[in-house]
PDB file with SEQRES, HELIX, SHEET and CRYST1 records, atoms N, CA, C and O in Angstrom:
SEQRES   1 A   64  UNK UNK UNK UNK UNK UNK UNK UNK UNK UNK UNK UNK UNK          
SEQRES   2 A   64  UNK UNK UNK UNK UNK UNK UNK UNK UNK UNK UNK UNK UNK          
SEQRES   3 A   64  UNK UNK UNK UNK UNK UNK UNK UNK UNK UNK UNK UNK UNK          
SEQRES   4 A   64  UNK UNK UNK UNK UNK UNK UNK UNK UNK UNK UNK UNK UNK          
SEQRES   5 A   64  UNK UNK UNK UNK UNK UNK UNK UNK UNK UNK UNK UNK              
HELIX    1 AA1 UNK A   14  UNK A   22  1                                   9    
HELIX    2 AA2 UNK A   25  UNK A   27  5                                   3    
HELIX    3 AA3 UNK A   32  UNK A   48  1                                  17    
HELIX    4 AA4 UNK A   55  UNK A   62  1                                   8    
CRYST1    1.000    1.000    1.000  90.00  90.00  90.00 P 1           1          
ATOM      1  N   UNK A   1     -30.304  70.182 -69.941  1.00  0.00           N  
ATOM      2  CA  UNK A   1     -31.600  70.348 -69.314  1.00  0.00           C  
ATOM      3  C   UNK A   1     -32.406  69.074 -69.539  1.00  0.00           C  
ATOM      4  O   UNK A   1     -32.418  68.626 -70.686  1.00  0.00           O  
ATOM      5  N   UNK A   2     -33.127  68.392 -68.517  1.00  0.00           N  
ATOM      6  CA  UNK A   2     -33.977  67.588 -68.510  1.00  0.00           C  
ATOM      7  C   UNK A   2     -35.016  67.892 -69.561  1.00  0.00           C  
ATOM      8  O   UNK A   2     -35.338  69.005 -69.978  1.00  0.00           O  
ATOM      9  N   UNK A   3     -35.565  66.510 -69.977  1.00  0.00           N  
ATOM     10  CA  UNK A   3     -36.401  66.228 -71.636  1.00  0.00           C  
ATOM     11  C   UNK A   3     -37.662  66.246 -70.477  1.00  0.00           C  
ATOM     12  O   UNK A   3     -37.232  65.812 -69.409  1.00  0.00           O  
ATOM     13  N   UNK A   4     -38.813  66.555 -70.422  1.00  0.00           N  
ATOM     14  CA  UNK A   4     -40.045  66.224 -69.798  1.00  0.00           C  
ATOM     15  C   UNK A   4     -41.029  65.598 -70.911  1.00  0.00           C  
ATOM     16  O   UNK A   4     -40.860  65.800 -72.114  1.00  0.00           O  
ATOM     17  N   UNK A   5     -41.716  65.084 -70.562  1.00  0.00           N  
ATOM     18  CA  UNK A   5     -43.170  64.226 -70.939  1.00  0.00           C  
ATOM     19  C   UNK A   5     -44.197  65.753 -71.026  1.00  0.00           C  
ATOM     20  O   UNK A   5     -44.086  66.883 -70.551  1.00  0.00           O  
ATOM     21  N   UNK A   6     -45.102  65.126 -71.810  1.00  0.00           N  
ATOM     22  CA  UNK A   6     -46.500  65.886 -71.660  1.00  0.00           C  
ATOM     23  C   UNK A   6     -46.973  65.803 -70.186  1.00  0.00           C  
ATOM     24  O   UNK A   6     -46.835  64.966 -69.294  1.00  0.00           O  
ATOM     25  N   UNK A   7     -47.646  67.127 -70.297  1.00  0.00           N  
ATOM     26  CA  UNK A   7     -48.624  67.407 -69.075  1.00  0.00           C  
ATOM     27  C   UNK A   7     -49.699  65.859 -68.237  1.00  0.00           C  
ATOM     28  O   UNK A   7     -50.400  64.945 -68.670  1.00  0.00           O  
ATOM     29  N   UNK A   8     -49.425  66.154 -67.424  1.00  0.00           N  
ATOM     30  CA  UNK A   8     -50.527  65.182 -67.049  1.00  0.00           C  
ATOM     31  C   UNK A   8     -51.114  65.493 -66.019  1.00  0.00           C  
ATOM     32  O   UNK A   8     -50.434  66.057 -65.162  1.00  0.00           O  
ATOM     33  N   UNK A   9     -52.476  65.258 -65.755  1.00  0.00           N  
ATOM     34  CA  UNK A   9     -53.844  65.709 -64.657  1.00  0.00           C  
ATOM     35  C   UNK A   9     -53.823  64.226 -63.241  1.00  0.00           C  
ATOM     36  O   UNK A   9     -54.104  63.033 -63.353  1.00  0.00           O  
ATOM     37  N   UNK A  10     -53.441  64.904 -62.242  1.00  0.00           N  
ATOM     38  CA  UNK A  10     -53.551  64.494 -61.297  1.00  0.00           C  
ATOM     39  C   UNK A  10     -54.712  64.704 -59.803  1.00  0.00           C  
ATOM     40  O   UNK A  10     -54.901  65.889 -59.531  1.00  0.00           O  
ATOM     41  N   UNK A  11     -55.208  64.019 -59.184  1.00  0.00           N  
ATOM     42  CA  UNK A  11     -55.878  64.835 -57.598  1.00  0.00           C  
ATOM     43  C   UNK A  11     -55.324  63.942 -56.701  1.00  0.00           C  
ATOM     44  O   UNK A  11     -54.939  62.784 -56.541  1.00  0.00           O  
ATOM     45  N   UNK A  12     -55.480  65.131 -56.145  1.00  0.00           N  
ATOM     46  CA  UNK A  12     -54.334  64.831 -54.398  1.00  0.00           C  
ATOM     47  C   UNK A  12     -55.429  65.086 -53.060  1.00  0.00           C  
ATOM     48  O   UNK A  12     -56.434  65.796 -53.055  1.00  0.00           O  
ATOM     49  N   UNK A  13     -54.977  64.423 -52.174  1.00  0.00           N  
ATOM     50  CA  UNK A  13     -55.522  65.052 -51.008  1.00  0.00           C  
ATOM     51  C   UNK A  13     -55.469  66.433 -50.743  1.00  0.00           C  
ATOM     52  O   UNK A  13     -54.500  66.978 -51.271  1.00  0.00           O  
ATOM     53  N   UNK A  14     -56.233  67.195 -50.068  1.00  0.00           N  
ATOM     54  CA  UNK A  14     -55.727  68.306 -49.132  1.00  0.00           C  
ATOM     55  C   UNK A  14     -54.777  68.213 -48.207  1.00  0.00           C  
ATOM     56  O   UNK A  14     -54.127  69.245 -48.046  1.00  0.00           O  
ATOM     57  N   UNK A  15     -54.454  67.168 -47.457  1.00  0.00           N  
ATOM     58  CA  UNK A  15     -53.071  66.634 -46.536  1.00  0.00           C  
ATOM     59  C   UNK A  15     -52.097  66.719 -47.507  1.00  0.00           C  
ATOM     60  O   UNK A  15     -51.012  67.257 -47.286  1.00  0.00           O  
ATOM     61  N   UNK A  16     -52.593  65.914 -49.244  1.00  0.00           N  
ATOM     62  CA  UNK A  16     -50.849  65.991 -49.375  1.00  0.00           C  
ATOM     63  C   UNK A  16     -50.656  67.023 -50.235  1.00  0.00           C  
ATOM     64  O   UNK A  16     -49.495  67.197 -50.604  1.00  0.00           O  
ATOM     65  N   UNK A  17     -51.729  67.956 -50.766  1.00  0.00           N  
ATOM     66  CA  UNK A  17     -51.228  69.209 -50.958  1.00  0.00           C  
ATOM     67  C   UNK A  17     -50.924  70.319 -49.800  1.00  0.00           C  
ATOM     68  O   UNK A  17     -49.981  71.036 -50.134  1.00  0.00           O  
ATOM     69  N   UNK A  18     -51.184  70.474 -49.204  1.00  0.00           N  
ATOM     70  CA  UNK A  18     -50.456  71.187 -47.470  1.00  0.00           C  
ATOM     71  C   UNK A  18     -48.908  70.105 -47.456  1.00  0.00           C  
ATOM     72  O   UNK A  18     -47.813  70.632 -47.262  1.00  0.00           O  
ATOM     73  N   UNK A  19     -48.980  69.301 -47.579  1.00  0.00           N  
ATOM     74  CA  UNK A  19     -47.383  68.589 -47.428  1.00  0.00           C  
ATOM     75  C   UNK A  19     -46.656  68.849 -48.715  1.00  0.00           C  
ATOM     76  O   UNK A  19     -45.429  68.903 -48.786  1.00  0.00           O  
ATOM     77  N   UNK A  20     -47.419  68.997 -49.662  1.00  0.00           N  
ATOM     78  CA  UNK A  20     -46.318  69.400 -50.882  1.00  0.00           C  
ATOM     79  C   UNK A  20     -45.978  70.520 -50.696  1.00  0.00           C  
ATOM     80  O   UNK A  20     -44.777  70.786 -50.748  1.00  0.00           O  
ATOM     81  N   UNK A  21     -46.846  71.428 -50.446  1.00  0.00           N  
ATOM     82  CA  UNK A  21     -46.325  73.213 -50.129  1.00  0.00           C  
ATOM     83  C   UNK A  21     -45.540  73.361 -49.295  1.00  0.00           C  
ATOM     84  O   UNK A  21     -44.745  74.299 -49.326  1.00  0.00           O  
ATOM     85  N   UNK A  22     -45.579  72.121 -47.965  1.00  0.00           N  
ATOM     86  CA  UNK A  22     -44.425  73.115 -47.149  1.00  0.00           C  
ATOM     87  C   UNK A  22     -43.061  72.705 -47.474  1.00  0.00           C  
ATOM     88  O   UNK A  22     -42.150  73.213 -46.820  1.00  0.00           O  
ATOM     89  N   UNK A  23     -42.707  71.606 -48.667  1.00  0.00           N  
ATOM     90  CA  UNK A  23     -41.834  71.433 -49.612  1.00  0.00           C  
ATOM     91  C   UNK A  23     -41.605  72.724 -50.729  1.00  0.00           C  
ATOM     92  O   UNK A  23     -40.813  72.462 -51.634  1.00  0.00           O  
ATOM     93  N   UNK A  24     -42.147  73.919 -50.745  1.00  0.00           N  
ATOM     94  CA  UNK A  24     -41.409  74.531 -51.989  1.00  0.00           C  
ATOM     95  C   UNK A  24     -40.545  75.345 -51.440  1.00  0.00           C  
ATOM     96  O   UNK A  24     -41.302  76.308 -51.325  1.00  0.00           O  
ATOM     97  N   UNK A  25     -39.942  75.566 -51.180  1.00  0.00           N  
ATOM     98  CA  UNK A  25     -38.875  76.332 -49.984  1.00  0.00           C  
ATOM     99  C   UNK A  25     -39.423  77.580 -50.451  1.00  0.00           C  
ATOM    100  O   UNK A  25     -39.111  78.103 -51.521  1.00  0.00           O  
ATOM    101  N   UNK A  26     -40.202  78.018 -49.667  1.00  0.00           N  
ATOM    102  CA  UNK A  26     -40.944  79.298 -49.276  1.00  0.00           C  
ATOM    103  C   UNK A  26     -41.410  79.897 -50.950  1.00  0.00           C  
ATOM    104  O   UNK A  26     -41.284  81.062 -51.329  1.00  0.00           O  
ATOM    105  N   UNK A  27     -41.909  78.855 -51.688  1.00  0.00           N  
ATOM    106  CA  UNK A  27     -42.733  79.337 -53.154  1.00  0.00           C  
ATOM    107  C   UNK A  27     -41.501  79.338 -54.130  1.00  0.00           C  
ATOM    108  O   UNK A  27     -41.713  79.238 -55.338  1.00  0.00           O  
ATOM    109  N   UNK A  28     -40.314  79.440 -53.681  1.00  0.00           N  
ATOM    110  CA  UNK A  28     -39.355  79.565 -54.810  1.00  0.00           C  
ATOM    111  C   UNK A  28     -39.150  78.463 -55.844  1.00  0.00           C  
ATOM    112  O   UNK A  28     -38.535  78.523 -56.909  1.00  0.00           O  
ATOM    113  N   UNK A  29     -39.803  77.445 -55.290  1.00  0.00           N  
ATOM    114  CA  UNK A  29     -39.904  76.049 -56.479  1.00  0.00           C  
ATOM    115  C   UNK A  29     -41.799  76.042 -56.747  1.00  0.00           C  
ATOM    116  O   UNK A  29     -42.661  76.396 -55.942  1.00  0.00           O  
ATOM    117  N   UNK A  30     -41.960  75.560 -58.018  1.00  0.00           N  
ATOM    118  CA  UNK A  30     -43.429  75.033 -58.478  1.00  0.00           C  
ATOM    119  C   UNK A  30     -43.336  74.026 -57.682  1.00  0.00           C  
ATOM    120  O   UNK A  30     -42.329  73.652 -57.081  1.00  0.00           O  
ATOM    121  N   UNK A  31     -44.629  73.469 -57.663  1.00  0.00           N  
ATOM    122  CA  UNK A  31     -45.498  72.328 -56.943  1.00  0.00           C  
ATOM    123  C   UNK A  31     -45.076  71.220 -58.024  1.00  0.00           C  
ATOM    124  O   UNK A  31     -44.926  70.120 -57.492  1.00  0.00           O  
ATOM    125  N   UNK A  32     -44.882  71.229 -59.201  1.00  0.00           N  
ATOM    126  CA  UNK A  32     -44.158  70.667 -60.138  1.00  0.00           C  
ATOM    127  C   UNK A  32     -42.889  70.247 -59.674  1.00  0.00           C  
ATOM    128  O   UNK A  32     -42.758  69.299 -58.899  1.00  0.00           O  
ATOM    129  N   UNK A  33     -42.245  70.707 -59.978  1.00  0.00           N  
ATOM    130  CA  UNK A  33     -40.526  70.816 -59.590  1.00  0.00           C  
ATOM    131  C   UNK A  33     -40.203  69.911 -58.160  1.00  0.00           C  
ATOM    132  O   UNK A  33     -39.209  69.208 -57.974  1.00  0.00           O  
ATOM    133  N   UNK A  34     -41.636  70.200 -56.964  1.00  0.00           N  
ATOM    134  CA  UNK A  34     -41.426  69.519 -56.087  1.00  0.00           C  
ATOM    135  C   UNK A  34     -41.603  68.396 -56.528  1.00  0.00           C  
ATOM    136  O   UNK A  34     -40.571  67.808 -56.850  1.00  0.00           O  
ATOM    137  N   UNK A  35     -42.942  67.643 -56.724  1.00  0.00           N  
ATOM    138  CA  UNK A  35     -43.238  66.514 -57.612  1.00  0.00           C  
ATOM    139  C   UNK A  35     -42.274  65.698 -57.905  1.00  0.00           C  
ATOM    140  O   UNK A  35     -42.102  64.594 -57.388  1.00  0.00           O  
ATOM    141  N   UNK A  36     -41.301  66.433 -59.127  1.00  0.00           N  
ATOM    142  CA  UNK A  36     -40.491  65.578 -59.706  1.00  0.00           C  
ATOM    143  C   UNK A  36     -39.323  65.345 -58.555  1.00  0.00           C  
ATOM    144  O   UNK A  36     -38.686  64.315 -58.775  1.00  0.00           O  
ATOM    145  N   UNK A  37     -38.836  66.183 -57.197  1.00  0.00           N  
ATOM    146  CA  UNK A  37     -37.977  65.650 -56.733  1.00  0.00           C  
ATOM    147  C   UNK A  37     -37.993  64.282 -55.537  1.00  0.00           C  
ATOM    148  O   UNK A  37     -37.101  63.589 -55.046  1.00  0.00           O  
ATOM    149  N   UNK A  38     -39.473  64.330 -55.390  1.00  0.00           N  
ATOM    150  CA  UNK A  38     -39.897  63.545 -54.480  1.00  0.00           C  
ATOM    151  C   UNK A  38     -39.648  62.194 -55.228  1.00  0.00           C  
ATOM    152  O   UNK A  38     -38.932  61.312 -54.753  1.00  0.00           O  
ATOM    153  N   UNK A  39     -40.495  62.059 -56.818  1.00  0.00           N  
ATOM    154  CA  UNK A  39     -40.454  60.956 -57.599  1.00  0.00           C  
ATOM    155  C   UNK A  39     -39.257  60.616 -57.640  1.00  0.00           C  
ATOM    156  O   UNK A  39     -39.221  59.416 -57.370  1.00  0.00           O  
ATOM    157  N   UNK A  40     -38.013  61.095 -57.874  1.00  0.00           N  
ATOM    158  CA  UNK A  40     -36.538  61.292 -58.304  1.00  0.00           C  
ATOM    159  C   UNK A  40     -36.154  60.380 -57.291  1.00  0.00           C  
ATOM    160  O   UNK A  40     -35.776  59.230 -57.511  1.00  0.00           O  
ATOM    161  N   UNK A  41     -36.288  61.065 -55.857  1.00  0.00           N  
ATOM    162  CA  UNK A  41     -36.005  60.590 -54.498  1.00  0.00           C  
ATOM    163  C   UNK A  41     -36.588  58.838 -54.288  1.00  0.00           C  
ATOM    164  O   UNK A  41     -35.865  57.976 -53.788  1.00  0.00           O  
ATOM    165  N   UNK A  42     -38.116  58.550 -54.818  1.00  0.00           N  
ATOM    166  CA  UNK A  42     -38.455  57.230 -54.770  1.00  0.00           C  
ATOM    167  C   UNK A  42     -37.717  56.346 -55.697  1.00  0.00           C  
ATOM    168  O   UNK A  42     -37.267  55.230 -55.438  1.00  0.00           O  
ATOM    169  N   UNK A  43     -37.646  57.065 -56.933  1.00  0.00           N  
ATOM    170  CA  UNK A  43     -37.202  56.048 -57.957  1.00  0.00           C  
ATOM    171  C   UNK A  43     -35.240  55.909 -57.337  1.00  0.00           C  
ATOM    172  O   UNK A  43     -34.575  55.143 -58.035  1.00  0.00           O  
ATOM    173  N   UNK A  44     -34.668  56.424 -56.455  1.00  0.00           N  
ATOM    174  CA  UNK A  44     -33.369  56.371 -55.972  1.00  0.00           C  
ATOM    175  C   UNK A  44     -33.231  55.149 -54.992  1.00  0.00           C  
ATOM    176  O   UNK A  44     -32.465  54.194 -55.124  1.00  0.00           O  
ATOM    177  N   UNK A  45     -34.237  55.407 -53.866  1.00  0.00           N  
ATOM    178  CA  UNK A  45     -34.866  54.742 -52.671  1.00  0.00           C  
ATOM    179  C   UNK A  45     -34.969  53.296 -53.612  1.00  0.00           C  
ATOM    180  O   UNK A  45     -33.950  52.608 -53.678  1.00  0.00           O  
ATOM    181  N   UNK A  46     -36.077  52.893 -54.260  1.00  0.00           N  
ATOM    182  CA  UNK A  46     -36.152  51.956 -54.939  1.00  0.00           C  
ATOM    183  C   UNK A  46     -34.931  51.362 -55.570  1.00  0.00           C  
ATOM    184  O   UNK A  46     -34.919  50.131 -55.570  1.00  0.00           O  
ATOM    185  N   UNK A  47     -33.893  51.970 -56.111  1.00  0.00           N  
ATOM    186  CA  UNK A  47     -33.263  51.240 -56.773  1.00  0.00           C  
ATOM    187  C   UNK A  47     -31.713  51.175 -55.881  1.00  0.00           C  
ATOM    188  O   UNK A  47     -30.739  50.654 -56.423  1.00  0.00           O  
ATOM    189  N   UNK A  48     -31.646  51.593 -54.873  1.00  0.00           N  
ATOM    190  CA  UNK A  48     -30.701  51.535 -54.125  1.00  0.00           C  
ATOM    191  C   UNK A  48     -31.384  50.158 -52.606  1.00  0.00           C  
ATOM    192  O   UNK A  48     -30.848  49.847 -51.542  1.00  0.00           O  
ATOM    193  N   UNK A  49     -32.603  49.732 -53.188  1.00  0.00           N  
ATOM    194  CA  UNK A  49     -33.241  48.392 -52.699  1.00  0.00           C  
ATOM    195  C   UNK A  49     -33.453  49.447 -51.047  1.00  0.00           C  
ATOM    196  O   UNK A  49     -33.477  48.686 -50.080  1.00  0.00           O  
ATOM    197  N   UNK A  50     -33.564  50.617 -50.733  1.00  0.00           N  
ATOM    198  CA  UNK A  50     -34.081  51.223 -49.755  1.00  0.00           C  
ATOM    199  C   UNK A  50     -35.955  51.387 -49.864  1.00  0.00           C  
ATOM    200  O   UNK A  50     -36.603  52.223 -49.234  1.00  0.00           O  
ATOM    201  N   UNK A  51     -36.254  50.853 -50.362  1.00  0.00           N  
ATOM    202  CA  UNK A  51     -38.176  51.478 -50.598  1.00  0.00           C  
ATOM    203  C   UNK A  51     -38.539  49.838 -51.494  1.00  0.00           C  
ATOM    204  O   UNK A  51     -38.095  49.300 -52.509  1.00  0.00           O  
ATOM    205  N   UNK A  52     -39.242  49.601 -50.790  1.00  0.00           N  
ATOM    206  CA  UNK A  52     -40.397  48.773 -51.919  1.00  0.00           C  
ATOM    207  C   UNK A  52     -41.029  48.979 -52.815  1.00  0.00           C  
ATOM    208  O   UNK A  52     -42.049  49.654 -52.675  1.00  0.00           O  
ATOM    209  N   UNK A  53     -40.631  48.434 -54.172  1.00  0.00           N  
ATOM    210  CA  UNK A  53     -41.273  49.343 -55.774  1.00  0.00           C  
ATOM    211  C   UNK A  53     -42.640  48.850 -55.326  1.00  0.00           C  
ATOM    212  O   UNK A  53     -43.115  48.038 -54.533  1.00  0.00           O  
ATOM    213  N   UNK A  54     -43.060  49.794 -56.277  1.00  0.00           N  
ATOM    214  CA  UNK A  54     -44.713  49.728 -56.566  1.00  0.00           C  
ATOM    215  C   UNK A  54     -45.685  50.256 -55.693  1.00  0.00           C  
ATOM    216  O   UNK A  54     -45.385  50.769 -54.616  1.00  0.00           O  
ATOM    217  N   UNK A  55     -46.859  50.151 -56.120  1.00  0.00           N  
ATOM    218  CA  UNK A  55     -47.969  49.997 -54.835  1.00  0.00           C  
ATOM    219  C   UNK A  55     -47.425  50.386 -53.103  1.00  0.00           C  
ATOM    220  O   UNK A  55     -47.765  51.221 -52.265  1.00  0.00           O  
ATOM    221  N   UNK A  56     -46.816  49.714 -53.137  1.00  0.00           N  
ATOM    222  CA  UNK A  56     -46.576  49.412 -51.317  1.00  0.00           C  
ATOM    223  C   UNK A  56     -45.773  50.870 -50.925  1.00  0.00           C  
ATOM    224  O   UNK A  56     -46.168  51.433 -49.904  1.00  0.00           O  
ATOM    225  N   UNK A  57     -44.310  51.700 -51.941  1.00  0.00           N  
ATOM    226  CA  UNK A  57     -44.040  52.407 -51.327  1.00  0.00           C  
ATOM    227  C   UNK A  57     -44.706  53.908 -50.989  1.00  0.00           C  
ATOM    228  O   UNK A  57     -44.322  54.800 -50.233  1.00  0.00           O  
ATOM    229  N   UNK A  58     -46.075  53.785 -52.028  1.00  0.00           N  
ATOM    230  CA  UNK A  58     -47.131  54.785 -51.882  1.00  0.00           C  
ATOM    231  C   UNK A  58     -47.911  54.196 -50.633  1.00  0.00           C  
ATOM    232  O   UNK A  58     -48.651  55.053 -50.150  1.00  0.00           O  
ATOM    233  N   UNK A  59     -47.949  53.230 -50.109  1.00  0.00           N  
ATOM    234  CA  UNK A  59     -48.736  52.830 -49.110  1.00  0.00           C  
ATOM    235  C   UNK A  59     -48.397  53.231 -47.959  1.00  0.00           C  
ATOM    236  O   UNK A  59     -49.184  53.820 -47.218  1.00  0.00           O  
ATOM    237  N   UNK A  60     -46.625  52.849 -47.511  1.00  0.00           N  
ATOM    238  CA  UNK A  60     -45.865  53.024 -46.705  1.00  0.00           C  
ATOM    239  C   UNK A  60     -45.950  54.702 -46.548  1.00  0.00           C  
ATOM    240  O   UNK A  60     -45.892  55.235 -45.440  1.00  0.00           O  
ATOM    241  N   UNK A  61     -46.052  55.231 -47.422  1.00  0.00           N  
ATOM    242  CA  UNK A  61     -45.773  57.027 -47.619  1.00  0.00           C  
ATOM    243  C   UNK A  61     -46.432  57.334 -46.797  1.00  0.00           C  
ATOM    244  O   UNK A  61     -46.073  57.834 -45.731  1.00  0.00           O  
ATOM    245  N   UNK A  62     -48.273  56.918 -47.386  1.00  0.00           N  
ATOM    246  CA  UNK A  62     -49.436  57.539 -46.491  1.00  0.00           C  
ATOM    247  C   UNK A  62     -49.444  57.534 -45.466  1.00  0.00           C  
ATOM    248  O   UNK A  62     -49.992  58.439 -44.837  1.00  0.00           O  
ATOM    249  N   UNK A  63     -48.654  56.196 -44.699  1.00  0.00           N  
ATOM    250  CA  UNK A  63     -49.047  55.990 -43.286  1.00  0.00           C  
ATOM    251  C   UNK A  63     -48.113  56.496 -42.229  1.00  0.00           C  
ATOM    252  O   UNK A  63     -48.137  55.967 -41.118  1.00  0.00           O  
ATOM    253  N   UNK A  64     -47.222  57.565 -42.516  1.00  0.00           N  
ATOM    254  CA  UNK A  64     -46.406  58.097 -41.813  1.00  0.00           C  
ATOM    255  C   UNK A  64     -46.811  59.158 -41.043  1.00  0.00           C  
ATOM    256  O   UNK A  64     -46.006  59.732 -40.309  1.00  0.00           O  
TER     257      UNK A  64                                                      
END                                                                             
């Protein structure tokens, strides 16, 4: 089983909470759980040189 970090306090849009929800496949995952697969998914993107680290691939995100 995955080791997690302490809690941490985040705010989101209303756009990207409506876009995180329609990611929990119908409530059966936390808003958490989504979180970490999206991050999972960037930090993959990034290191498979598909996504621009940093800054920019949160930039690129928004503007889709």
């Amino acid at each position: 089983m995955a080791s997690f970090a302490s809690p941490l306090s985040v705010s989101i849009t209303e756009a990207q909470l409506a876009w995180l929800d329609e990611r929990r496949s119908h409530g059966t995952l936390s808003r958490s759980a989504v979180l970490r697969q999206v991050i999972d998914a960037a930090i993959a993107a990034e290191q498979a040189g598909l996504a621009v680290p940093g800054p920019l691939l949160v930039a690129s995100a928004d503007h889709r």
